[in-house]
C-alpha positions as CSV (number, residue, x, y, z in Angstrom):
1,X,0.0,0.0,0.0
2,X,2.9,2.3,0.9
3,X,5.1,1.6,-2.1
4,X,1.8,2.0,-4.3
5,X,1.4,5.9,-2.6
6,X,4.7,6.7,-3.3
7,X,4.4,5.4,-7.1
8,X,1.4,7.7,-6.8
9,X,3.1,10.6,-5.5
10,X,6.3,10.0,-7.9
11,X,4.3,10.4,-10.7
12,X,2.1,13.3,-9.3
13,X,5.6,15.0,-8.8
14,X,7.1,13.8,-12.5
15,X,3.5,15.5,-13.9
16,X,3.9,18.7,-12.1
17,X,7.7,19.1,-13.2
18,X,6.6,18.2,-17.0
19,X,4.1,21.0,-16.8
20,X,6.6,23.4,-15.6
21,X,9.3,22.6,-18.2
22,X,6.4,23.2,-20.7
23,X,5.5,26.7,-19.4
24,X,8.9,27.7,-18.5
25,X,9.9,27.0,-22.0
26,X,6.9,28.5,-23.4
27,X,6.9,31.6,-21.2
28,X,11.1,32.2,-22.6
29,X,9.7,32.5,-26.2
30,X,7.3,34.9,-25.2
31,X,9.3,37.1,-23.1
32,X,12.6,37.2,-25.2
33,X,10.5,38.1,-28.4
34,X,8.4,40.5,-26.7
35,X,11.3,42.4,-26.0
36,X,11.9,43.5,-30.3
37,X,9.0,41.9,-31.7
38,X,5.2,42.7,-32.2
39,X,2.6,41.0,-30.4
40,X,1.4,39.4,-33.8
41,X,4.8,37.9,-34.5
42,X,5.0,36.6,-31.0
43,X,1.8,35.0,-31.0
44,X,3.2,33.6,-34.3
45,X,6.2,32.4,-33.0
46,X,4.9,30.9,-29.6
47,X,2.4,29.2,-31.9
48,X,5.2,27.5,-33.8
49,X,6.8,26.7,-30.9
50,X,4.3,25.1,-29.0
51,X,3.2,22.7,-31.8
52,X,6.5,21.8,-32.1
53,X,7.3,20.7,-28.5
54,X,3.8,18.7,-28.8
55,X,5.1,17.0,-32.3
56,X,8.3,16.4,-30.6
57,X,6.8,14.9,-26.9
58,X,4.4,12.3,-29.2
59,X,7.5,10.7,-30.8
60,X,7.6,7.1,-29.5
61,X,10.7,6.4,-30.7
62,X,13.6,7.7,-28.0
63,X,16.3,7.9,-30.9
64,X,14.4,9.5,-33.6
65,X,12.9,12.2,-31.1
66,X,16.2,12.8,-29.7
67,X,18.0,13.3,-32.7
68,X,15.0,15.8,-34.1
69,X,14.8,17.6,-31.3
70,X,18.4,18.2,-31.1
71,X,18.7,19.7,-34.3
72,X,15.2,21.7,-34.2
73,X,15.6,22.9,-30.8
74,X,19.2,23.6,-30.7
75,X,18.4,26.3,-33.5
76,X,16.0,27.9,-31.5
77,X,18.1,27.8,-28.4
78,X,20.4,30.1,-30.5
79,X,17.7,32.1,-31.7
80,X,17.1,32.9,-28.2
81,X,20.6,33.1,-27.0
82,X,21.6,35.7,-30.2
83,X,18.3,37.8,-29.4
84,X,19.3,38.5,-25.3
85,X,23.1,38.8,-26.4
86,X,21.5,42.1,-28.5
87,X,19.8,42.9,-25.9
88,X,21.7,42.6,-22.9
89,X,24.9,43.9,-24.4
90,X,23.6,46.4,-26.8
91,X,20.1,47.3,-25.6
92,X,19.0,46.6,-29.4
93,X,17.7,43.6,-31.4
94,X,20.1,41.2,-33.0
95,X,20.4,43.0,-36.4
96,X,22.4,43.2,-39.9
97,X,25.3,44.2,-38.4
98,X,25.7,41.5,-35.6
99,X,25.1,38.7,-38.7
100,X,27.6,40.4,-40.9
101,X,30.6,40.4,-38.3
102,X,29.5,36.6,-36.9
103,X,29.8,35.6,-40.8
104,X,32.9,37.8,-41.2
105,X,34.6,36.1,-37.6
106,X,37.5,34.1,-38.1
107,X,37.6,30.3,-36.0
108,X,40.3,32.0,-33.5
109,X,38.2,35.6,-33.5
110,X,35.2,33.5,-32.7
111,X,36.9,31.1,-30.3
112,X,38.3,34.0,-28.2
113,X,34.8,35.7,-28.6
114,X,33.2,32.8,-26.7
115,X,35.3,33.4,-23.6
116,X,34.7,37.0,-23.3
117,X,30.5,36.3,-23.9
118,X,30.6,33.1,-21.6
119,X,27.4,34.2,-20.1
120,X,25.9,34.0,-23.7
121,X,27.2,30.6,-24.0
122,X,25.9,29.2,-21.0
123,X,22.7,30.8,-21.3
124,X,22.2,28.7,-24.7
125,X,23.4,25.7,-23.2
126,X,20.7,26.2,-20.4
127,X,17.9,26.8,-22.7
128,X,18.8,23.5,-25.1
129,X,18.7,21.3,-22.0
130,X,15.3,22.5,-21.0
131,X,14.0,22.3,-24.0
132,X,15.2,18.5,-25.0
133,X,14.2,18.0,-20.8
134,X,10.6,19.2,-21.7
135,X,10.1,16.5,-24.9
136,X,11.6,13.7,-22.7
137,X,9.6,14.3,-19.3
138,X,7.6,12.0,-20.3
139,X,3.6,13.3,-19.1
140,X,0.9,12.4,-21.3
141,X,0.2,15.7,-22.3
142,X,-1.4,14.4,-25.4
143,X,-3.9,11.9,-25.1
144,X,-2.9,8.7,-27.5
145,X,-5.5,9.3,-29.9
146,X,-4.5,12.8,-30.8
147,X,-0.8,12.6,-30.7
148,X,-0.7,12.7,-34.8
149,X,-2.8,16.3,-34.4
150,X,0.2,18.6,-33.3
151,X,2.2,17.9,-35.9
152,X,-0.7,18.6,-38.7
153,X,-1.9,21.4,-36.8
154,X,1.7,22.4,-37.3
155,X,2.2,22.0,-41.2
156,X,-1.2,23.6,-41.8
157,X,0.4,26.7,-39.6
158,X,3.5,26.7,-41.7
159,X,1.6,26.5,-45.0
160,X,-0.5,29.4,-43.4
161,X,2.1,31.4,-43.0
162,X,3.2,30.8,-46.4
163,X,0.1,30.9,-48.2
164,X,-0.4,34.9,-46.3
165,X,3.7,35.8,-47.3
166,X,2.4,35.0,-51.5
167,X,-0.8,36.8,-51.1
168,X,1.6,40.2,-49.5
169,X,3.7,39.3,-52.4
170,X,1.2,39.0,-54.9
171,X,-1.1,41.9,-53.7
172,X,1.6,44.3,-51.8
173,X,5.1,44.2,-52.2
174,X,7.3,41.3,-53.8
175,X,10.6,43.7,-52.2
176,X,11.1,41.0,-49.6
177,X,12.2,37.8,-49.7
178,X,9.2,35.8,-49.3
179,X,11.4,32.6,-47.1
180,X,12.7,35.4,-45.3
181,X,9.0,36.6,-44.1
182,X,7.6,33.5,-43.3
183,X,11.0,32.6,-41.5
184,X,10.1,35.6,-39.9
185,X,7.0,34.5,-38.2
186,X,8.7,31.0,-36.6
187,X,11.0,31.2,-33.7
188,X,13.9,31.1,-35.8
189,X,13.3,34.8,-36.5
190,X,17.2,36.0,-36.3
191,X,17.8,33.6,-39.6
192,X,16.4,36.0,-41.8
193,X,19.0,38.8,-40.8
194,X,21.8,35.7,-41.8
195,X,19.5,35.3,-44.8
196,X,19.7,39.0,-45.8
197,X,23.2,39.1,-45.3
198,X,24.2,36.1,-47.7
199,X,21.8,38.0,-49.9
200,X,23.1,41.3,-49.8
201,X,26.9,39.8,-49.9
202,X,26.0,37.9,-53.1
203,X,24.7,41.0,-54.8
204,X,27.2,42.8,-53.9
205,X,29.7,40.6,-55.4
206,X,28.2,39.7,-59.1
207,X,27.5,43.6,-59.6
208,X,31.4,44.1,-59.0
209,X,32.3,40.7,-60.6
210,X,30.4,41.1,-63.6
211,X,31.6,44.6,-65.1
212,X,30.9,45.0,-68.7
213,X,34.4,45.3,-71.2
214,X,33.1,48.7,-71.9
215,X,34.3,50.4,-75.5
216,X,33.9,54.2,-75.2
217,X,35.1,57.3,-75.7
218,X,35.3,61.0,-74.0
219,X,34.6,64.2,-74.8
220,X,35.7,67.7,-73.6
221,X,33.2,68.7,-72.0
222,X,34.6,71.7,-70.4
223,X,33.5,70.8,-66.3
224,X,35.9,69.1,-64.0
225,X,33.3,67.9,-61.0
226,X,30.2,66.2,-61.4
227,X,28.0,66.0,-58.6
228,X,25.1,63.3,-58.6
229,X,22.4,64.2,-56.1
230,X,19.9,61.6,-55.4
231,X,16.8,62.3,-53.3
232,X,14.8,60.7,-51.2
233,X,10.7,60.6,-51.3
234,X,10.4,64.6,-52.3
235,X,7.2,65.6,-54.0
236,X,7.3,68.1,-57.1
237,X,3.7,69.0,-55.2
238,X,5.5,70.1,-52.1
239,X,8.1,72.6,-54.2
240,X,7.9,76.0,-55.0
241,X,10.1,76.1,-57.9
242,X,7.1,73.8,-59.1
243,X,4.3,76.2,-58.4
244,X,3.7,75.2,-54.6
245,X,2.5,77.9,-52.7
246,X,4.8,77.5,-49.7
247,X,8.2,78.8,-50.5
248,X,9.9,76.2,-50.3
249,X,12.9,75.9,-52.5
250,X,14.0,80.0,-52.4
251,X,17.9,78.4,-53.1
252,X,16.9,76.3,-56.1
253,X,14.7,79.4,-57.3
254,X,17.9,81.9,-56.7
255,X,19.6,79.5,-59.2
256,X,16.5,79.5,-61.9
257,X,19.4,81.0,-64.5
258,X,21.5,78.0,-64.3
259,X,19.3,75.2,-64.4
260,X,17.9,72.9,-66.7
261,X,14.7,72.0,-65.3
262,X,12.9,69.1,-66.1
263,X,9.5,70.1,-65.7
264,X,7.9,66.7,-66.3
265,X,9.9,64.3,-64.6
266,X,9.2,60.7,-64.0
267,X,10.0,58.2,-61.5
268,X,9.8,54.4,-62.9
269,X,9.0,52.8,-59.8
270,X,7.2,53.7,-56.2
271,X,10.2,52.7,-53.7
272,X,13.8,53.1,-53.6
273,X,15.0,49.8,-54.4
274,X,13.6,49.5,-57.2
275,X,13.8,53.0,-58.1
276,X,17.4,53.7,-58.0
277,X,18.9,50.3,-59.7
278,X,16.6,51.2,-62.3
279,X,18.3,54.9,-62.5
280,X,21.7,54.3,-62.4
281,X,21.8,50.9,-64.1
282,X,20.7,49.7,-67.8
283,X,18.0,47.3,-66.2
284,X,14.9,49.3,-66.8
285,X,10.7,48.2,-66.5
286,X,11.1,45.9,-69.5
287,X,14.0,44.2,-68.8
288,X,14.7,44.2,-64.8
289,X,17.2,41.1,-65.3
290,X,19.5,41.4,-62.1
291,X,22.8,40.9,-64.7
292,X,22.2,44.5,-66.0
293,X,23.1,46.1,-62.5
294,X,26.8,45.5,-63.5
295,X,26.1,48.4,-66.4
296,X,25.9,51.2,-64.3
297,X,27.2,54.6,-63.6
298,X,29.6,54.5,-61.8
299,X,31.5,51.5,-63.5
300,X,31.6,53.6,-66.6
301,X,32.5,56.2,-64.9
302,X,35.4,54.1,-63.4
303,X,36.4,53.5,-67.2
304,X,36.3,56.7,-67.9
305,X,38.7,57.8,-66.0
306,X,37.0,59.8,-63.0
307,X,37.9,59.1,-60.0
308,X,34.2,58.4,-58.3
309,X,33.3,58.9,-54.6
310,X,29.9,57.5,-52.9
311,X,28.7,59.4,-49.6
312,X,25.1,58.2,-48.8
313,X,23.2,59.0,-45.7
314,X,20.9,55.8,-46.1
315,X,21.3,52.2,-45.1
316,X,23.8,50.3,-46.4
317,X,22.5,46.7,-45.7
318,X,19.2,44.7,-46.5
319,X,16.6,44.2,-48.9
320,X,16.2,47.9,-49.7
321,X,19.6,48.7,-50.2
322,X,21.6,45.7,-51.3
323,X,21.5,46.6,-55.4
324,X,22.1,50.2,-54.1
325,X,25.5,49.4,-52.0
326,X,26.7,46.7,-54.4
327,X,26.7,50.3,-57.3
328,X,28.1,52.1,-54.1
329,X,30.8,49.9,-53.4
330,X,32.3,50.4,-57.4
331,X,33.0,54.2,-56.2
332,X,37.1,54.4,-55.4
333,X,35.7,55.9,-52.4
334,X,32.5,55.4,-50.4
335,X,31.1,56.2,-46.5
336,X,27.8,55.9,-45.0
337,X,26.9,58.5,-42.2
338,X,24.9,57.1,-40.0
339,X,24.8,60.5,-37.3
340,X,23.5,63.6,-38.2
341,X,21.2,65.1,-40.9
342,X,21.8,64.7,-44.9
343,X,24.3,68.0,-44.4
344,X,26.4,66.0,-42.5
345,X,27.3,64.4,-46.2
346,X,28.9,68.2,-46.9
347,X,32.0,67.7,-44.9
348,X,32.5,64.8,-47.4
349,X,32.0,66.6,-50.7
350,X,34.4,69.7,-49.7
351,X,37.0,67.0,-48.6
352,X,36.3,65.1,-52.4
353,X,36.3,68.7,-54.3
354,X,40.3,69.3,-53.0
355,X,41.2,66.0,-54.3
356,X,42.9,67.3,-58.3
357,X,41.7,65.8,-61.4
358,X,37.9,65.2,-63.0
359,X,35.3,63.4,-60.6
360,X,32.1,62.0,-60.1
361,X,30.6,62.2,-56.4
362,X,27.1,61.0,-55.5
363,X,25.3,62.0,-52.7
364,X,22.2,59.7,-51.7
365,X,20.4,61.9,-49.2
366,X,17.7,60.9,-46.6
367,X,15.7,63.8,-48.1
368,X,12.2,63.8,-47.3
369,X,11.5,59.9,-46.3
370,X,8.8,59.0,-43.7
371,X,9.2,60.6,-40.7
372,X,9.4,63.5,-42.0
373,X,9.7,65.5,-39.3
374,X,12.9,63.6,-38.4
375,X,14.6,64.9,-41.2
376,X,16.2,68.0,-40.5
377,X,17.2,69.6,-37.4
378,X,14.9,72.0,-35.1
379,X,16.6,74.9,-36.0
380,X,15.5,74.2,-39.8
381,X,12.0,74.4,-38.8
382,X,10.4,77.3,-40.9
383,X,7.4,75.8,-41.5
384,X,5.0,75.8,-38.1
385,X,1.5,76.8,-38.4
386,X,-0.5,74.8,-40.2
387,X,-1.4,71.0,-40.4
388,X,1.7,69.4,-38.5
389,X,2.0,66.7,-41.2
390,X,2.6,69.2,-44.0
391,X,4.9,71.4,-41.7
392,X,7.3,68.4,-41.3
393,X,7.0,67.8,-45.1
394,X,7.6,71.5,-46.2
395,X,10.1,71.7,-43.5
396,X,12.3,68.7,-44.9
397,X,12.1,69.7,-48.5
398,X,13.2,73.3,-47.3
399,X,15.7,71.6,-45.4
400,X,17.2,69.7,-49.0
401,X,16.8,73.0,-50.6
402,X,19.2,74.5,-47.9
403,X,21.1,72.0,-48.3
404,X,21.4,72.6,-52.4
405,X,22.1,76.3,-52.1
406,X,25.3,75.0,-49.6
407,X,26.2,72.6,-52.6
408,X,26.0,74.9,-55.0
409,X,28.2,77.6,-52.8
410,X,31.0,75.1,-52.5
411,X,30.8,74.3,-56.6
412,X,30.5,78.4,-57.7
413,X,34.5,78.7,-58.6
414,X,35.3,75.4,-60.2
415,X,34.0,74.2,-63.5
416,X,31.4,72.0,-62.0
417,X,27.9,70.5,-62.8
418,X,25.2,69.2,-60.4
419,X,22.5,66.6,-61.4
420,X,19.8,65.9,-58.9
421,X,17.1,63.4,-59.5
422,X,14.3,62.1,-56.4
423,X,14.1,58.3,-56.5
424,X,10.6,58.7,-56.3
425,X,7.4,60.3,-54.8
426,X,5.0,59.9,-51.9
427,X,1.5,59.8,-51.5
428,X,-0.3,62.4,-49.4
429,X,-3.5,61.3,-48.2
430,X,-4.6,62.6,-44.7
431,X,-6.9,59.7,-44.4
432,X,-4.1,57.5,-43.6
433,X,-2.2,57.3,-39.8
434,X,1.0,58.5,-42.6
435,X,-0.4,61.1,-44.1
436,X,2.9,61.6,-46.4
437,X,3.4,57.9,-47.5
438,X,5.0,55.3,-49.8
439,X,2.4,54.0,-53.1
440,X,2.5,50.3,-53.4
441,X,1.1,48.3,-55.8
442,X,-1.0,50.4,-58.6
443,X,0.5,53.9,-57.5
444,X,-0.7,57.0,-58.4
445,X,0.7,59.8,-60.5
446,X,1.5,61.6,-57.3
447,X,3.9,59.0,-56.1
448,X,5.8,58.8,-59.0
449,X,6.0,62.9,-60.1
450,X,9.7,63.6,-59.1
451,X,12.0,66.5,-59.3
452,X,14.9,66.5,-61.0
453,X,17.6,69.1,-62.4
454,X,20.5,70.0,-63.8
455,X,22.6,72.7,-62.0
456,X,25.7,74.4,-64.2
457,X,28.7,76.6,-62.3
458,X,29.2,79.9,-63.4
459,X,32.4,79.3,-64.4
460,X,31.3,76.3,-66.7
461,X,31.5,78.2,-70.3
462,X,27.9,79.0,-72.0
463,X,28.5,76.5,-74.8
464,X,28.6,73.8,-72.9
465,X,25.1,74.0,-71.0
466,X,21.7,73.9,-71.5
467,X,19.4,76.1,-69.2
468,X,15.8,76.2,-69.2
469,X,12.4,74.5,-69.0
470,X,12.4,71.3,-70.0
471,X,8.8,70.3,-70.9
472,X,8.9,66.8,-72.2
473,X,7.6,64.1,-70.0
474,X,11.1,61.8,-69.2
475,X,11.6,58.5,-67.0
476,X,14.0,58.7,-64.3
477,X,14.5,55.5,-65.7
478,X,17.0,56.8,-68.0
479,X,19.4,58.6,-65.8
480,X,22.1,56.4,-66.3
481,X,21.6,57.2,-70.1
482,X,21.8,60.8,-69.7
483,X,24.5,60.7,-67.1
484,X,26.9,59.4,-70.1
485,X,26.3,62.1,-72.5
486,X,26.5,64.6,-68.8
487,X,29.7,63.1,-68.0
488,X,31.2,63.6,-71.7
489,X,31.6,59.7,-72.3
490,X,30.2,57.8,-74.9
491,X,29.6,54.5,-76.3
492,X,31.2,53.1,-79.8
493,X,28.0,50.9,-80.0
494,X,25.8,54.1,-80.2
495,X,25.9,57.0,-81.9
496,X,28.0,60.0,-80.4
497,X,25.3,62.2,-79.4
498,X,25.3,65.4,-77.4
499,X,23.2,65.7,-74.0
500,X,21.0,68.4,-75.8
501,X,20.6,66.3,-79.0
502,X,19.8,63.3,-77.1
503,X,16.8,65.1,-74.9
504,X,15.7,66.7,-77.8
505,X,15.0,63.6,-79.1
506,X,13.4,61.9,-76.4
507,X,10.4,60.2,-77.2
508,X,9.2,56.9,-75.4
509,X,6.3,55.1,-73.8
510,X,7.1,55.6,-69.9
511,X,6.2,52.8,-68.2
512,X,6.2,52.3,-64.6
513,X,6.5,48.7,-62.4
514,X,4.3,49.0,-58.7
515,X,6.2,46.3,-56.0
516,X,4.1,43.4,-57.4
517,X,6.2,43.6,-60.4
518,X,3.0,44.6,-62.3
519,X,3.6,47.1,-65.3
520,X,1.6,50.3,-66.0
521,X,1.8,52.5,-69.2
522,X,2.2,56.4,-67.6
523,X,-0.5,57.5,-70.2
524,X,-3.1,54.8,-68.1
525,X,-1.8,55.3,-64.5
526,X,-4.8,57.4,-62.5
């Protein structure tokens, strides 16, 4: 009778200690993603996680569950583990950076790594041992009869999660990597920043692999720098020089006499990775074959003979910017600024501008992108009294324009040239928690209306510029095109045109690609 209690009591005991390794293992995924993620994506993830304990615990077979939960769970043990190294060391999430320099780690970098972040060590040894203790305590927390439901339960989740990341793609945004997003939603979330990174490394190295044999030839064309401005989100809407009523582009108005304005001006796509590789590149809307990012500006700039400099206020890794850095990275000389406001990028140009000989030097602003009222500094401010959403907007395009007239003050004495383009537009619809927004799939004209210019030095001789209005509708799609005949260099394949001649000319069906990939004529777009 007494050995039959204890049996009792043993078992009582081994139940309750199950159910605690359960809930203390479920209770760690919820806290340590609550801590970066959002509440849908942790629901997500403990749902993953749950399921997959269950599957695991209603594997008869000792081995087989052993060796599956070794491998599943010891990948989310360092899920965990990489997510409170973040943010216990850093006070951040585990991001692009962390994944670059743990790819980039050499065995004896990594091995002396591991003593100085013991802790993070041990705390990922602690979590695999109570996770493969919680699938071998042994409770019947599965009746027999249902032991076969977790695990469908968890492939229908999976497919789920897949079946929602191909209708975002299909009805949204193809940008992202659609593995990446539903890898996203499982507690294996800190993958997809590895996955980026392989990405964004591979990119990177077929653009600067794969450089076309170009044949070309130079002209004189009487300037010494080029400066290639590229802008971020700004509105021809929002800018006086375009008939706005706020004045807010009094420096790029002071300069009306040595402009070339393109009045008409045409961005091909509604976000900046797609946008920009489409500028600077010879991929275009109807032909967006990723081998064409190797033609670009700056590599036939490079063959040119310029020396070519890359300053850039944006991101430099993930999906949004990998096409971007891989052009960047061409340049002879390239920095992203990470502090500051888009004139700490000025520094950087007077610093290039000293340097003897002709040049190419891009600037890829923050400009006017969502927040906008985080894109200049308080004391920029002019803009205060009316809707607070347009203030911030006006305020930020004022702030560029400041910018400009400083651009343009450091350029004055040399023969120089500036050529600012906007990648591309934003909607503004008060309606929505953004008022000034990103367009999507099946944008509107708004989104897609850009400024762009070209900007001559006084000193550059009359005869070889071209000021005025220029009235004919044009695709920021071709900037790399037109950047040739700006910079003087020309193809043997194509007939040696001048920048005026080739404009002149210019006569094309605009088309226009939404981030489903989808394919709009200009003339049809609403």
């Amino acid at each position: 009778m007494l050995l039959a209690l204890e049996r009792v009591w043993d078992e009582k005991i081994r139940v309750v200690l199950g159910w605690m390794l359960f809930i203390i293992s479920i209770s760690i995924v919820v806290i340590v993603n609550f801590i970066n993620a959002r509440y849908n994506l942790v629901i997500n993830r403990t749902l993953i996680f749950v399921l997959l304990l269950l599957t695991l615990a209603c594997i008869n077979n000792k081995l087989l569950k052993n060796l599956m939960g070794f491998i599943t769970l010891t990948l989310i043990a360092v899920d965990l583990s990489l997510q409170l190294f973040a943010w216990s060391n850093f006070n951040t999430k585990f991001a692009y950076g962390f994944a670059l320099s743990v790819m980039n780690t050499t065995g004896s970098e990594a091995f002396s790594m591991l003593g100085v972040y013991w802790r993070s060590c041990a705390t990922f040894i602690g979590l695999l041992s109570l996770f493969m203790l919680s699938i071998n305590s042994g409770i019947n927390i599965t009746p027999q009869k249902y032991k076969r439901y977790p695990a469908i339960l968890l492939v229908l989740l999976l497919t789920g999660y897949t079946v929602q990341g191909i209708l975002h793609q299909l009805r949204k945004s193809n940008v992202d990597s659609l593995a990446q997003r539903v890898v996203n939603s499982t507690p294996l979330s800190t993958a997809t920043v590895f996955m980026q990174a392989i990405s964004d490394m591979s990119i990177a190295s077929d653009i600067n692999k794969n450089t076309p044999d170009y044949a070309i030839s130079v002209s004189d064309t009487g300037i010494d720098n080029y400066v290639l401005i590229i802008g971020e989100s700004e509105r021809t809407a929002n800018m006086s020089i375009y008939g706005y009523e706020r004045e807010t582009t009094p420096k790029l108005e002071a300069e009306r006499k040595n402009l070339l304005l393109f009045q008409h001006a045409i961005s091909p796509a509604p976000v900046t990775i797609m946008a920009v590789p489409l500028a600077l590149t010879a991929a275009s809307v109807q032909e967006t074959a990723p081998v064409k990012y190797s033609d670009n500006i700056i590599s036939i700039a490079n063959k040119a003979g310029y020396d070519t400099y890359w300053y850039s206020r944006q991101g430099k890794g993930g999906a949004y910017n990998n096409v971007i850095t891989g052009i960047a990275m061409k340049t002879k000389q390239h920095q992203w600024i990470e502090q500051g406001f888009d004139d700490a990028l000025l520094p950087e140009l007077e610093s290039a501008l000293t340097k003897p000989g002709k040049k190419l030097i891009v600037l890829h602003l923050y400009g006017s992108h969502e927040p906008a009222c985080s894109r200049f500094p308080e004391d920029a401010s002019v803009f205060k009294n009316g809707n607070k959403d347009d203030d911030c907007y006006d305020n930020s395009v004022r702030f560029t324009d400041d910018i400009m007239g400083k651009v343009f003050s450091q350029l004055s004495h040399t023969r120089a040239s500036v050529f600012y383009f906007s990648d591309h537009a934003l909607i503004r619809d008060p309606s929505r928690v953004v008022v000034y927004s990103h367009a999507g799939a099946n944008p509107p004209r708004e989104a897609l209306s850009v400024p762009a210019f070209i900007w001559y030095s006084p000193e550059v001789e009359i005869k070889n510029k071209w000021i005025g209005d220029y009235q004919t509708p044009w695709s920021t799609d071709d900037v790399n095109t037109l950047s040739e005949l700006w910079l003087g260099i020309h193809r043997a394949d194509n007939n040696t045109v001048s920048l005026r001649e080739w404009l002149q000319n210019y006569q094309k069906a605009i088309m226009i690609m939404d981030t489903t990939g989808q394919k709009f004529n200009w003339n049809d777009m609403r």
